[in-house]
ZAMARGU-4260 file (C-alpha; in steps of 0.2 Angstrom, whole numbers, plus 5000, padded with zeros to 4 digits):
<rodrens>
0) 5579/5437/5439 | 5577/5440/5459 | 5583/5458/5464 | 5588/5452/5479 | 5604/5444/5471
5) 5610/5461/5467 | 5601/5471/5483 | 5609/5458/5498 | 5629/5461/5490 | 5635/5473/5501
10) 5619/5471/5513 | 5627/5462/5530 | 5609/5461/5539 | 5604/5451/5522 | 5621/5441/5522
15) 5619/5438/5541 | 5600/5430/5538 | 5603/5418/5523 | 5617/5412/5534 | 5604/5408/5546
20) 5604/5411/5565 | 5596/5400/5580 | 5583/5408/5591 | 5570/5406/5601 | 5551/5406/5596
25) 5540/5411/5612 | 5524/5409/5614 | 5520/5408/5632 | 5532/5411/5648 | 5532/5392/5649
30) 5534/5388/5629 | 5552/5395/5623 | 5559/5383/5609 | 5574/5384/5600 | 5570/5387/5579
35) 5585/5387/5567 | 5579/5404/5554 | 5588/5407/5539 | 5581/5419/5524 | 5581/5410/5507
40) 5592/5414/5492 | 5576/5424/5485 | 5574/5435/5498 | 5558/5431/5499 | 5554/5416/5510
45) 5560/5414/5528 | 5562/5393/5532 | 5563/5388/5550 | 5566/5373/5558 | 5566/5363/5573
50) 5583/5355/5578 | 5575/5339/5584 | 5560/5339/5567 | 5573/5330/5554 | 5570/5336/5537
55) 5551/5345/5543 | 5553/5363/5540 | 5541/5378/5539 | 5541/5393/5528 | 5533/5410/5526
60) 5533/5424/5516 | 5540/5440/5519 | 5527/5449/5509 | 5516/5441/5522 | 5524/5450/5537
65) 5515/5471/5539 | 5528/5475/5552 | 5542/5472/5566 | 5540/5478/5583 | 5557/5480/5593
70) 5560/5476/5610 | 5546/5469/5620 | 5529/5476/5611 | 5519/5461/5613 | 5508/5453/5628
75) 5522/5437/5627 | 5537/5447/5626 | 5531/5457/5641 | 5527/5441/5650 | 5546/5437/5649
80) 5551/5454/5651 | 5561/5449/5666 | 5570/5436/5657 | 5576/5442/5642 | 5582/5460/5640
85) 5573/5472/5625 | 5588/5473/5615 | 5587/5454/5611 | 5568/5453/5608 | 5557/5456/5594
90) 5542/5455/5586 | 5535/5451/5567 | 5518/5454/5563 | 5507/5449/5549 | 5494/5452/5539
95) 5477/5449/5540 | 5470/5437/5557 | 5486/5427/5559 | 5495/5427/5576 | 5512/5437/5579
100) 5530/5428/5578 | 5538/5433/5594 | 5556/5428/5594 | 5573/5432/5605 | 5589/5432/5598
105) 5606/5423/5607 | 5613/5444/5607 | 5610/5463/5603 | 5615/5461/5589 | 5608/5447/5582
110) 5592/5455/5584 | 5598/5468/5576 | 5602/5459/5561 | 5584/5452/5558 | 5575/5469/5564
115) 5584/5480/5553 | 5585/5465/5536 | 5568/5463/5540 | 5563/5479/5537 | 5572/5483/5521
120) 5564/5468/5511 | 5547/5475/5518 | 5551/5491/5511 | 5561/5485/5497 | 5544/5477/5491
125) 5531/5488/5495 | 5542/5501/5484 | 5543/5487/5471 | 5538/5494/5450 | 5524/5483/5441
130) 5539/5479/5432 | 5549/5472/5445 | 5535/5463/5454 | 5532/5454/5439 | 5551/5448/5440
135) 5550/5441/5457 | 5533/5430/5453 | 5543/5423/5439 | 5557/5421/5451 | 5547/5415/5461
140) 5538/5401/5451 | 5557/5399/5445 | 5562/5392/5461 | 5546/5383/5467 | 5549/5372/5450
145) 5567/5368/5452 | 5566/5354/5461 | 5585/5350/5460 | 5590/5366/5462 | 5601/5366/5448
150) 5595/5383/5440 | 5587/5374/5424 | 5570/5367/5422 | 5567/5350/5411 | 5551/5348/5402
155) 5545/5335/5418 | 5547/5350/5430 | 5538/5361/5419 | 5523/5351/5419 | 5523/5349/5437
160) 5524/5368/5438 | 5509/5369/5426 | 5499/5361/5438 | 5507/5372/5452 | 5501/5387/5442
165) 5483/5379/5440 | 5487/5376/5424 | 5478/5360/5416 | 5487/5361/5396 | 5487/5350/5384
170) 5504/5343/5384 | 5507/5343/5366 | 5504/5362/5367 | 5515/5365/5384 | 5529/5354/5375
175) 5527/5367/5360 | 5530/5382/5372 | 5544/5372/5379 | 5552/5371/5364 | 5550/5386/5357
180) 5556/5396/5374 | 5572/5381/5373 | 5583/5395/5362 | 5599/5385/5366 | 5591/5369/5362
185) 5598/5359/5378 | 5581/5353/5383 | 5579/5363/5398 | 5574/5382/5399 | 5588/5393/5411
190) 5585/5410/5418 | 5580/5420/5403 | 5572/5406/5393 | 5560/5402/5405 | 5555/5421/5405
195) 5551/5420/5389 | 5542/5405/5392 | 5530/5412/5405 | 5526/5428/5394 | 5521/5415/5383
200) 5512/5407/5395 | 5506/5424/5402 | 5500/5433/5385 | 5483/5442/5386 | 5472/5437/5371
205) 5459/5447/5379 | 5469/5464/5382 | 5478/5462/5364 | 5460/5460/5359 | 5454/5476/5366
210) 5472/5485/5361 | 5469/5482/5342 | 5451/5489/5343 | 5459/5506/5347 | 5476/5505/5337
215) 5478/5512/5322 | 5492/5500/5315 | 5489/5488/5327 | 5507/5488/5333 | 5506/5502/5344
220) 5491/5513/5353 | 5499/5534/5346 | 5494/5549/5358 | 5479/5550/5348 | 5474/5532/5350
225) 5477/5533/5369 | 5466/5546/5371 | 5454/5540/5362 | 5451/5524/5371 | 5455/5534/5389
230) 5439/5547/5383 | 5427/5533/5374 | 5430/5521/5385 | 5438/5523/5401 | 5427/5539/5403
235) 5439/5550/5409 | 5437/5567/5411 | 5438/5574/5392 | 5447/5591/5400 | 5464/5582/5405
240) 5465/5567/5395 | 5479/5573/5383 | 5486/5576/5400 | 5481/5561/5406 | 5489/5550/5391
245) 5506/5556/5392 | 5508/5553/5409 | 5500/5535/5406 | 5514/5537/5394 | 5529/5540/5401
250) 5523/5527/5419 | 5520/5513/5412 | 5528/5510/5393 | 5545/5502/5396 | 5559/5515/5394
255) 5568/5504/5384 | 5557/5504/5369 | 5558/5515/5356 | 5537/5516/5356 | 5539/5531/5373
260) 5551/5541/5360 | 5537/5542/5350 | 5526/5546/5363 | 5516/5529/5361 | 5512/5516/5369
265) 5517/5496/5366 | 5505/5482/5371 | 5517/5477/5387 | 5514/5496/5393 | 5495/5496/5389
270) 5495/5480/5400 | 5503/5487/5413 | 5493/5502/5416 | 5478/5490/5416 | 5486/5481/5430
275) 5490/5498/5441 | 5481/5506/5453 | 5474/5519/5439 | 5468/5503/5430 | 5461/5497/5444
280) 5442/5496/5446 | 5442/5507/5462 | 5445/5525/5459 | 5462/5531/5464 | 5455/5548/5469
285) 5442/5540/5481 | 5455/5530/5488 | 5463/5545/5496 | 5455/5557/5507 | 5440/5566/5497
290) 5426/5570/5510 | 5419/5584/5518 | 5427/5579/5537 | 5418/5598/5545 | 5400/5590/5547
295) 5393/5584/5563 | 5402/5566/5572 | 5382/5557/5569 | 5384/5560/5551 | 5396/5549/5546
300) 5397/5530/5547 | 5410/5523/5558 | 5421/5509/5557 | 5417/5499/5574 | 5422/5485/5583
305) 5415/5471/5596 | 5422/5464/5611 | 5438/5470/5603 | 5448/5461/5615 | 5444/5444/5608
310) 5453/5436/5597 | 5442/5420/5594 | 5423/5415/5600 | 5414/5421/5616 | 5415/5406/5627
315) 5431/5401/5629 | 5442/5413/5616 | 5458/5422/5619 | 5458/5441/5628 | 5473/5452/5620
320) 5478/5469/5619 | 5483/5464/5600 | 5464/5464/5598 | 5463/5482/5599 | 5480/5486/5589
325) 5474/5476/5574 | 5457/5483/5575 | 5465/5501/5576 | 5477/5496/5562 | 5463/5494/5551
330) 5458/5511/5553 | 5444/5506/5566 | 5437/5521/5574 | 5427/5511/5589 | 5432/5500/5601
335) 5424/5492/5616 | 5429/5487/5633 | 5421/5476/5646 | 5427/5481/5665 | 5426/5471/5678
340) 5431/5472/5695 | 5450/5463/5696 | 5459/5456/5708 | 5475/5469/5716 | 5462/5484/5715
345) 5465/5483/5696 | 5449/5483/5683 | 5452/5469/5669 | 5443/5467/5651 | 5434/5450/5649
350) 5419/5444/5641 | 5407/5442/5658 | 5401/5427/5664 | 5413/5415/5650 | 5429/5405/5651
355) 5439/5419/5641 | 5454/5423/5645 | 5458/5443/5654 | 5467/5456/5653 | 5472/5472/5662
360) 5461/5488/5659 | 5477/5499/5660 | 5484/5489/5646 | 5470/5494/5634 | 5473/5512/5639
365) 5492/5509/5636 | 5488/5500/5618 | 5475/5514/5614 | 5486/5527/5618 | 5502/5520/5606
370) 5488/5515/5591 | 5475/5524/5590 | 5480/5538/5577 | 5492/5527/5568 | 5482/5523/5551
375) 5469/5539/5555 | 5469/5555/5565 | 5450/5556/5565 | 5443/5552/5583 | 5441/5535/5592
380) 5424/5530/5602 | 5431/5522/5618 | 5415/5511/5619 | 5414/5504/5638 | 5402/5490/5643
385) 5407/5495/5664 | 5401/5483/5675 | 5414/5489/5690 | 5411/5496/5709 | 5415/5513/5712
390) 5431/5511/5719 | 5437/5502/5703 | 5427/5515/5692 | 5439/5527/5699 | 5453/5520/5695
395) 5448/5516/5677 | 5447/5535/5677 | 5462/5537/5685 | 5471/5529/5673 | 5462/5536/5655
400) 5467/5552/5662 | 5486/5548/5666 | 5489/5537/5652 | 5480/5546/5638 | 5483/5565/5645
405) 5477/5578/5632 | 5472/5563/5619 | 5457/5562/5633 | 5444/5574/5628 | 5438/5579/5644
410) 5425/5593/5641 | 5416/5602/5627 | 5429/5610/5613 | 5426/5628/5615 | 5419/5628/5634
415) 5399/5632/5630 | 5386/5621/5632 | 5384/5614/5611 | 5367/5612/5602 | 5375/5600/5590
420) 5390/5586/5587 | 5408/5594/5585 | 5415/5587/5568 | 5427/5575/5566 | 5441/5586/5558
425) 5438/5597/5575 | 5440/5583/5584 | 5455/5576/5577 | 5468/5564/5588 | 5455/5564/5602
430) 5449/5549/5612 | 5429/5549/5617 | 5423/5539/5630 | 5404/5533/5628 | 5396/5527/5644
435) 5383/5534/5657 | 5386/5551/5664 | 5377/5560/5680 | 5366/5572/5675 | 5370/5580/5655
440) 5382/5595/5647 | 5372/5608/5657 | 5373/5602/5674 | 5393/5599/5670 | 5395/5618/5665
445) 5384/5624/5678 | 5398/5623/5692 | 5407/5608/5702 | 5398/5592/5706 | 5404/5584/5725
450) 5415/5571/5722 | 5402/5559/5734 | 5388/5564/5722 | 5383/5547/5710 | 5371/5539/5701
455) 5362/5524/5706 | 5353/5514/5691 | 5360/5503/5677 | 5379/5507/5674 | 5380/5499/5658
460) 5369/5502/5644 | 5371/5485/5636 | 5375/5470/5647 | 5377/5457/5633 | 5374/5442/5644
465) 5360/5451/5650 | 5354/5451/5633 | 5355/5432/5630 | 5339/5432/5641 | 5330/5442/5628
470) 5336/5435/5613 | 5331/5419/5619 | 5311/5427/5624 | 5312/5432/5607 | 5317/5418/5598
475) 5304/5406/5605 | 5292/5418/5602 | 5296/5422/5584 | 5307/5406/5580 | 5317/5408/5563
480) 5316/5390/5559 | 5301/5377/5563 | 5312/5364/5574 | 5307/5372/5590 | 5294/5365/5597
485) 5296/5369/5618 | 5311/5373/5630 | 5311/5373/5649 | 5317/5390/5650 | 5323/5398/5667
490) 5325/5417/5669 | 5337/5414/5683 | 5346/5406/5673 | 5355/5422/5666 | 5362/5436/5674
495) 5352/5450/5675 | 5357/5469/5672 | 5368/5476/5683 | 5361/5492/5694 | 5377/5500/5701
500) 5383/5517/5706 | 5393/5526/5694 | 5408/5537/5700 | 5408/5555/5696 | 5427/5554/5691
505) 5420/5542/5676 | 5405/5551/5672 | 5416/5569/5671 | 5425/5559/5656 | 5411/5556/5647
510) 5408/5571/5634 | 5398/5567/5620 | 5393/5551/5620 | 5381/5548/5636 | 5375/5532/5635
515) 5356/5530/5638 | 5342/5518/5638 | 5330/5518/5622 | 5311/5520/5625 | 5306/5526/5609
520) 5307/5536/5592 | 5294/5547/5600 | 5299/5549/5616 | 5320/5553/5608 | 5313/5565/5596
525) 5305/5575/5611 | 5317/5572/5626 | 5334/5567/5619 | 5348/5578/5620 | 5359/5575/5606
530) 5376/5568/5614 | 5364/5556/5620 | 5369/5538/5612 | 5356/5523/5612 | 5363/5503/5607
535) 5352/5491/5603 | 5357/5472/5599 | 5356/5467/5579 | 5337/5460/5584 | 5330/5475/5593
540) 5337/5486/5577 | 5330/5473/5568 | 5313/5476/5575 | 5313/5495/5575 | 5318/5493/5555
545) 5303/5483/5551 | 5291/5492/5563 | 5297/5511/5559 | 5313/5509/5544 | 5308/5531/5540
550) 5309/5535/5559 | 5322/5526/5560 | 5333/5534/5548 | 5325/5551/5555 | 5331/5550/5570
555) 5349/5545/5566 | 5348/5562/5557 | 5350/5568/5574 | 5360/5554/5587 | 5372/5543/5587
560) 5365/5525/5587 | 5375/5509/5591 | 5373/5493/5586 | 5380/5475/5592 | 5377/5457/5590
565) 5368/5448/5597 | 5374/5439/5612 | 5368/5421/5608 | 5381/5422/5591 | 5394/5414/5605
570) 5406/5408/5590 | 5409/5428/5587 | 5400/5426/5571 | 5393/5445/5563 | 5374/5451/5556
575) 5376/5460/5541 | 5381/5476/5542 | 5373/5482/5526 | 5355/5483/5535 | 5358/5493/5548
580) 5369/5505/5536 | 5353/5508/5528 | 5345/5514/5543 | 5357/5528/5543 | 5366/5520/5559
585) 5384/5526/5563 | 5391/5513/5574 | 5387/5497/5568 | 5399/5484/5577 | 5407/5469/5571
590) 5419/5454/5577 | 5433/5461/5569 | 5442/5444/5571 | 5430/5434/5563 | 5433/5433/5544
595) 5417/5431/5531 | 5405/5442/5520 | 5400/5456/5536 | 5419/5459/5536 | 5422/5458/5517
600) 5409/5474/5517 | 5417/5482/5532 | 5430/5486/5523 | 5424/5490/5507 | 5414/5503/5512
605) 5428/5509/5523 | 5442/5506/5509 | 5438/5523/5504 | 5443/5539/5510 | 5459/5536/5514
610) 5453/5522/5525 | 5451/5535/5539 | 5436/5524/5547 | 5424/5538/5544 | 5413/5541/5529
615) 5402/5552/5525 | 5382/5548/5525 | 5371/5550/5510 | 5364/5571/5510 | 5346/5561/5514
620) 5352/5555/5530 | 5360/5569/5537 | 5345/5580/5535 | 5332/5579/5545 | 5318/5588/5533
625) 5320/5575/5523 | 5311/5554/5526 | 5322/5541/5517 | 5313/5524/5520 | 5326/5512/5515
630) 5311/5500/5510 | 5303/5511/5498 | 5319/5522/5491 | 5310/5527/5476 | 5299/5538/5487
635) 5314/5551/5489 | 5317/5565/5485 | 5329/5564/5469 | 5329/5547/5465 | 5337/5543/5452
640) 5341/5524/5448 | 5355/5519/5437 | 5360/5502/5427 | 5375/5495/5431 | 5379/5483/5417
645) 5396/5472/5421 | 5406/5459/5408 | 5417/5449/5416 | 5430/5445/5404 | 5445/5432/5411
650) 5453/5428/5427 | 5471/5428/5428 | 5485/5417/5439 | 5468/5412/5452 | 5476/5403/5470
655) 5475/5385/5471 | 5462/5381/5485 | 5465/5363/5484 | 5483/5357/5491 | 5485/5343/5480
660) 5499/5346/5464 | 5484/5337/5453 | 5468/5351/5455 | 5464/5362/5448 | 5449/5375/5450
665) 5435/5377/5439 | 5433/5395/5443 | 5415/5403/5441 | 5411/5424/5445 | 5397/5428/5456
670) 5394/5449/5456 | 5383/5454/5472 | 5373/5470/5475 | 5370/5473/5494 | 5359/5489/5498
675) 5344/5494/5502 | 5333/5479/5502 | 5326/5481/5483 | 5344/5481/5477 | 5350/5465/5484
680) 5355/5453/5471 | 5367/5442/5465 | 5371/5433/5446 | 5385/5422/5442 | 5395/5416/5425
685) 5398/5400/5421 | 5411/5390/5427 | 5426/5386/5417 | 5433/5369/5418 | 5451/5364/5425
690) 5457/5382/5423 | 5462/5393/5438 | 5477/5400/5429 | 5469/5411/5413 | 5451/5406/5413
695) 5440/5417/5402 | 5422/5421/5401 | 5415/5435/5393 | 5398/5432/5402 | 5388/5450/5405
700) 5378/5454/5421 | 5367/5468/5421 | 5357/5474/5440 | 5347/5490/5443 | 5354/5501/5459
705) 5339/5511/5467 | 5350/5520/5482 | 5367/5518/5474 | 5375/5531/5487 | 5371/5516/5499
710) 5378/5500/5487 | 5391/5490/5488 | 5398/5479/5474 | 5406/5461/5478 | 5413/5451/5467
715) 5418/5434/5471 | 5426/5421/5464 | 5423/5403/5469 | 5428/5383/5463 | 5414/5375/5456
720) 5410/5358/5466 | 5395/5348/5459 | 5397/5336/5471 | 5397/5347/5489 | 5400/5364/5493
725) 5412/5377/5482 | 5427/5382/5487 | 5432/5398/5491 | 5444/5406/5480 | 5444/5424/5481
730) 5433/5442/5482 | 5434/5459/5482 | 5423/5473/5488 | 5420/5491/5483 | 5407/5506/5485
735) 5397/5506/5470 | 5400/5525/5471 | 5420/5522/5468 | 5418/5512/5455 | 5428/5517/5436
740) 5420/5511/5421 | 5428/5505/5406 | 5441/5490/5405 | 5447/5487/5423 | 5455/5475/5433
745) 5449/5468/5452 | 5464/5462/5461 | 5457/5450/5473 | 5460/5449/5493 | 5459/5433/5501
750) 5445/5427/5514 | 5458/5436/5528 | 5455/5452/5517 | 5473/5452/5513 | 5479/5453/5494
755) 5485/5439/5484 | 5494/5445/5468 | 5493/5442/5456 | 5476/5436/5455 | 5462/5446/5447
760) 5448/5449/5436 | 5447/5458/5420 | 5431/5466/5419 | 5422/5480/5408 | 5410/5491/5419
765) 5396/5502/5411 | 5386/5512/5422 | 5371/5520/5415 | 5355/5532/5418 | 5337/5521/5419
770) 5325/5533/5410
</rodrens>
């Protein structure tokens, strides 16, 4: 069943790795142990051990690993530099939040081995056919069953698997399917018996269901038949769907069927076009890149990271450079810095005033430089909360100019004085520094500033320590919750905004994105310039919101506004993201590191558009003749509301959340809306019982969207607990504006954002006009 028994003959990287090899896991320049690795006969597990563990082992999975680094590309591996040569080290990287595996082979060429094998199964399955990824799940489930590894399976070891699958059968009924996949009648199932017995155990009632209402002999869906259910109910396009049905045609029915001669399709190809991408609930079009790229920087929304150094909390968490490579990996467009003074005339990156760890300022630069247009070649912020002398301002300077060279922009595009933001396609593979400036555009273009010439006043325009002090002011005086009766509160007792001087070196690399202090909507519609950039914490934007929400909006028609958490969420926890999109703000900023539901619509809204971290705002928050107020959105100008009306159907192969071989989930669907404040909502189905491997439903939700160009559809799915809290199982997150009606499937991520085939939802969608 595995392709890697046929792919690994001839294949001596592969050969070379199922042998196994002994090296040595690093993890500090004091913590280098020996690990035994070896790649497992189904190509897709690598097992490690310990010499001195006994039998304890460790596993992961190949499809878990994004990428390998060669040579010594991580802050460990550099650490050691002067211990062990490039050509022996290397570096796997994983999905999602999970830390790197930094390793270094006994010789060159061992290395070699694991770099380059490594790499083909990566590239092996991310070119994998449905087809063939089918295969290896049942090659895999295969595997995990065989507990003797003797390439059979008894009926004992079926039911054990069962339960692995989240499978809670009736015995008699498994013991039927046993029997009847057992052709040879030897009482246990071998390679091609127990795939019969999983496409047994596999079959769709529910897509059979919906196959028969459109075939005409029940046997097969004819060209006419396809396009009929791809025109009435997928609602394609009626133009191309002739089109569109012989090329569902010939990519998804099986080749070895006679149905494709007849230009047909069988029920194993209709399923496999509902579990594509084109099947998919997100459109494929709006996956790639689709916007309008030529309109001003402040009229997109822009993907934007926190304290992007931190890998953990605020207090006592970890400082990396990986920080800002995963960030920029995930097609994050802003990043901040925090510079302080360091020792050796060197600035370092740490969260002031806290026990986390630091790092060098030039190693940002270095990581920026090598990352930053990877994933998108659309602009990055360089974000700097500067709380530096002078002398160590210049050298930041110093080194954004040598280190990043031309990616630096280091004056207007064109030479003249601009009355508006450049656009993001003109600004392509640049870096943007956002900080205070002396004096504005005209005074730079108006001739040479002397190099002693500098600003005295508050560096930075957000000091998040600073801010703790105001946070606290405002939570005693407006408390969220009544358990706060009195504190003994000190204003010495935090750090007050830094007033330095700012060196004209750093100002001369700020461009577009002069940083400046907030008075008010008033006073920025008279004065402000538009590269000028105010950041307010989640409460201050929370304040203006509820005081002025249509100013608000206004005058983000016309500036760049940037907002942060606040600085008393010391576990690196996130505000939602939604509310402040809804003001028309561009740079909302999260903890990237910090999985949960700000995240999970982080990246839905900026799964689209080719995940370029830019997306273009709604046309009533990019013109300034026009007031959107995001608590009344049926006062615009072309409202139109729209029904959105969703049936979830089944669930199919759901992850165990629970490690014990005896649970299974009782899996439940909750569909939320979050938008502007009249759209919020949330309904669930039922939850089925014992059933995590094919649970169905057929439950319908229905919700009215008034600002759909702002909404965002989450669907998650959860384990029903009556008893304490539900368990997560799994969710998925799209722009309503990307979603594709008709049958679809929702293949769901994990709370790391990362996928988990095969689990996902079969859903009908029906978007409608409300008169």
């Amino acid at each position: 069943v595995c392709w890697c028994l046929d792919g690994r003959l001839g294949d001596d990287n592969l050969q070379s790795m199922i042998v196994g090899t002994v090296m040595r896991k690093i993890k500090s320049r004091t913590w280098k142990k020996q690990r035994y690795f070896k790649l497992q006969e189904d190509c897709m597990t690598i097992w490690y051990k310990s010499k001195k563990a006994g039998n304890a082992h460790s596993t992961f999975s190949v499809s878990d690993v994004e990428t390998v680094r060669e040579g010594h590309q991580s802050e460990v591996l550099l650490s050691i530099a002067d211990e062990f040569p490039p050509d022996r080290c290397f570096t796997l990287v994983f999905r999602g939040r999970r830390g790197n595996l930094d390793l270094v082979a006994d010789s060159a060429d061992e290395a070699q081995s694991w770099i380059k094998g490594m790499r083909k199964l990566i590239e092996n399955l991310e070119n994998m056919g449905e087809s063939e990824k089918l295969d290896q799940w049942i090659c895999e489930w295969f595997k995990k069953a065989d507990k003797n590894n003797d390439g059979r399976m008894n009926f004992r070891e079926i039911r054990v698997l069962l339960k692995m699958m989240n499978v809670d059968m009736n015995e008699h009924h498994a013991h039927q399917l046993f029997m009847t996949a057992d052709k040879s009648q030897t009482g246990t199932l071998e390679d091609d018996e127990f795939v019969l017995f999983y496409k047994m155990l596999t079959q769709r009632e529910d897509v059979l269901r919906v196959f028969q209402d459109f075939s005409g002999d029940g046997q097969k869906l004819s060209l006419r038949d396809l396009e009929e259910f791809l025109r009435d109910e997928q609602l394609e396009e009626v133009d191309g769907v002739q089109q569109l049905a012989m090329e569902l045609i010939e990519r998804y029915e099986p080749s070895d069927t006679g149905t494709k001669m007849l230009k047909a399709m069988s029920i194993d190809g209709f399923l496999m076009y509902l579990a594509s991408a084109e099947g998919s609930i997100f459109h494929p079009r709006q996956q790639s890149l689709y916007q309008d790229m030529t309109q001003p920087l402040n009229h997109y929304f822009i993907s934007s990271s926190h304290n992007t150094y931190l890998m953990e909390d605020q207090l006592r968490g970890h400082s990396s450079v990986e920080g800002y490579i995963r960030a920029l990996k995930r097609g994050c467009r802003c990043v901040e810095v925090d510079c302080w003074d360091g020792p050796n005339g060197e600035p370092i990156v740490y969260h002031g005033h806290t026990f986390t760890s630091k790092i060098l300022f030039k190693d940002v630069v270095n990581a920026l430089r090598n990352y930053a247009f990877k994933v998108s070649e659309y602009p990055v912020i360089l974000s700097t909360e500067n709380h530096c002398g002078v002398e160590q301002q210049r050298v930041m300077a110093q080194h954004l100019n040598t280190i990043l060279g031309d990616k630096l922009l280091k004056s207007t595009l064109d030479g003249k004085i601009p009355v508006s933001f450049p656009s993001p396609e003109e600004l392509k593979g640049k870096i943007l520094l956002k900080g205070k400036k002396i004096g504005g555009l005209e005074e730079s273009r108006n001739g040479p500033v002397e190099p002693e010439d500098s600003l005295t006043g508050e560096v930075s325009d957000e000091d998040e320590a600073a801010d703790i002090d105001e946070d606290i002011r405002s939570t005693l005086q407006f408390p969220r919750c009544g358990s706060i009766k009195f504190i003994q509160f000190n204003s010495r007792s935090f750090p007050q905004k830094s007033k330095q001087r700012l060196s004209k070196e750093l100002s001369d690399c700020v461009v577009y994105c002069k940083s400046v202090h907030f008075s008010s909507f008033k006073h920025s519609r008279v004065h402000s310039k538009f590269y000028e950039i105010s950041s307010f914490t989640e409460s201050k934007a929370r304040k203006h919101l509820r005081e002025a929400g249509a100013e608000f909006v206004h005058h983000n028609t016309r500036q760049l506004t940037r907002v942060y958490p606040s600085g008393l969420r010391t576990d690196s926890s996130n505000f939602n993201p939604q509310e402040m999109w809804n003001t028309g703000t561009q740079i909302v900023a999260l903890n990237f590191q910090t999985a949960g539901v700000e995240m999970d619509l982080n990246d839905g809204l900026f799964s689209q558009n080719g995940r370029c971290g830019y997306i273009l705002k709604p046309d009533f928050m990019r013109m300034s003749e026009r007031r959107f107020d995001p608590e009344v959105p049926h006062n615009r100008e072309g409202y139109r509301p729209l029904s959105l009306c969703i049936q979830v159907i089944s669930g199919q192969q759901l992850p165990k959340v629970n490690i014990k071989e005896s649970s299974v989930v009782d899996p439940f669907v909750r569909v939320e809306i979050h938008g502007v404040p009249l759209d919020q909502a949330k309904q669930e189905t039922r939850y089925i019982d014992n059933n995590g491997f094919n649970p169905v439903w057929y439950d319908t939700l229905r919700f009215t969207i008034h600002a759909p160009e702002l909404a965002l559809v989450r669907f998650v799915v959860e384990d029903y607990d009556k008893a304490s809290r539900n368990d997560f199982v799994g969710q998925y997150t799209l722009p309503f504006s990307c979603i594709q009606q008709g049958y679809r499937h929702i293949h769901l991520l994990s709370k790391d954002g990362t996928s988990i085939p095969p689990a996902s939802l079969f859903v009908h969608v029906r978007i409608t006009n409300l008169v």
